[in-house]
C-alpha positions, 0 to 999 in steps of 0.5 A: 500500500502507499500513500501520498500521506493525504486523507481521502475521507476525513471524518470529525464529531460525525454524528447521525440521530433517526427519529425524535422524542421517545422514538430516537435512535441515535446510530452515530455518536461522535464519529472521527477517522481518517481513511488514507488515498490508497488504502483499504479501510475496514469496518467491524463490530456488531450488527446495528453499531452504525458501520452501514450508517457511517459509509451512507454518511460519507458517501453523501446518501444521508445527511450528518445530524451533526459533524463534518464528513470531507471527501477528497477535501470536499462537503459533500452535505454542502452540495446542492442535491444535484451537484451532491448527485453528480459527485456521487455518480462521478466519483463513488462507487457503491457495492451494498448488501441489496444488489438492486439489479434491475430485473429487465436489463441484461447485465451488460447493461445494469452494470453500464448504468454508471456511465450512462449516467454521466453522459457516456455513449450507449456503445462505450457504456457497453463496452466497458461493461463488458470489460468489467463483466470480465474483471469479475469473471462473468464475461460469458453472462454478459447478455444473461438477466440477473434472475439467472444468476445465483446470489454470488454471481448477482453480487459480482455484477454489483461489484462490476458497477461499483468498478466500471466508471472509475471511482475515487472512492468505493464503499462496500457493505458486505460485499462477500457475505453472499461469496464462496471462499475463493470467490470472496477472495478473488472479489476483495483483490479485485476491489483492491486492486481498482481502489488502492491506486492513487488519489483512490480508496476503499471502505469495506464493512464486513463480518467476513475474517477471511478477508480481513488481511486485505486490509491496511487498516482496521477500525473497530465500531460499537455502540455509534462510535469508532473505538480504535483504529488497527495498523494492520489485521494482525494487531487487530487479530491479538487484540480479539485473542487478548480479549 
């Protein structure tokens, strides 16, 4: 891994409340970390510690009760819903755990939604699909529709979008929970290996152990805060033996 030594994602006193009164739920609590240009973050802790929360609020999906969220120097709550929109389709990709294929649209063509979307040519979207579809080995399915695919191979199609446009930041929420050993493996070096170039980034929530030694750092969740950062997945590893 390296770096230029400039954050991609900076995050200070992040919090997010849903709902008021007696119904507030408060899904994070004062949130600061730091995620590097070049480097693969990790976030993990328990179902329901505000880990899927805190990668929709840097992403610009939710909007920070409190606090401030810069990626790549910039606000992207300062933004007008459609230049936030834009940035969004430009320069994040997203991999959630809801693979939202559109059911009609072959797989050639959900993964070129993307580009579409920011003005690419039907031939070069399609293209690059398919150059994608590859990447992820499912170049053999391309005119498939995604109710044929088994749910790792749907998965794998998300992932295809997340990629195929270029995005200086990629988030991830379980990406290989629907994965095989293997399949997982081959999808995570994937991501890595789009996400870890320069002026590049990847944030992966997961349960997954398999994959935490792709990560350069690990950040611990619970109860809506970070409670530590680990410089490697070893450290991490003693520190869950220790306890």
């Amino acid at each position: 891994m390296e770096t230029n030594g400039e954050n991609a994602v900076m995050c200070r006193g992040l919090k997010k409340v849903f709902g008021a009164g007696t119904a507030e739920v408060q899904a994070l609590r004062g949130v600061d970390l730091d995620v590097r240009q070049g480097e693969v973050m990790m976030l993990v802790g328990p179902s329901g510690c505000g880990k899927t929360t805190l990668i929709s609020t840097v992403a610009g999906v939710l909007d920070p009760s409190e606090g401030e969220c810069l990626v790549f120097g910039r606000n992207l709550n300062a933004l007008s819903d459609r230049k936030r929109t834009r940035y969004r389709g430009e320069h994040i990709g997203f991999v959630f755990q809801q693979f939202n294929l559109i059911g009609s649209l072959s797989l050639r063509e959900n993964v070129a939604i993307p580009l579409l979307l920011n003005g690419a040519g039907y031939g070069e979207a399609l293209r690059k699909a398919d150059e994608a579809l590859k990447k992820v080995e499912l170049g053999d399915r391309t005119d498939a529709r995604p109710a044929s695919l088994s749910g790792g191979q749907q998965q794998r199609v998300a992932i295809a979008r997340a990629i195929v446009h270029g995005p200086n930041l990629i988030v991830c929420d379980e990406p290989t929970s629907a994965l095989d050993h293997i399949t997982g493996q081959h999808v995570v070096e994937l991501l890595r290996s789009v996400a870890t170039g320069e002026g590049r980034a990847l944030i992966i929530v997961t349960h997954d152990s398999r994959i935490y030694r792709y990560a350069d750092r690990i950040a611990q969740m619970d109860d809506g805060r970070v409670q530590r950062v680990f410089n490697s997945h070893q450290e991490f590893l003693a520190s869950e033996r220790v306890q």
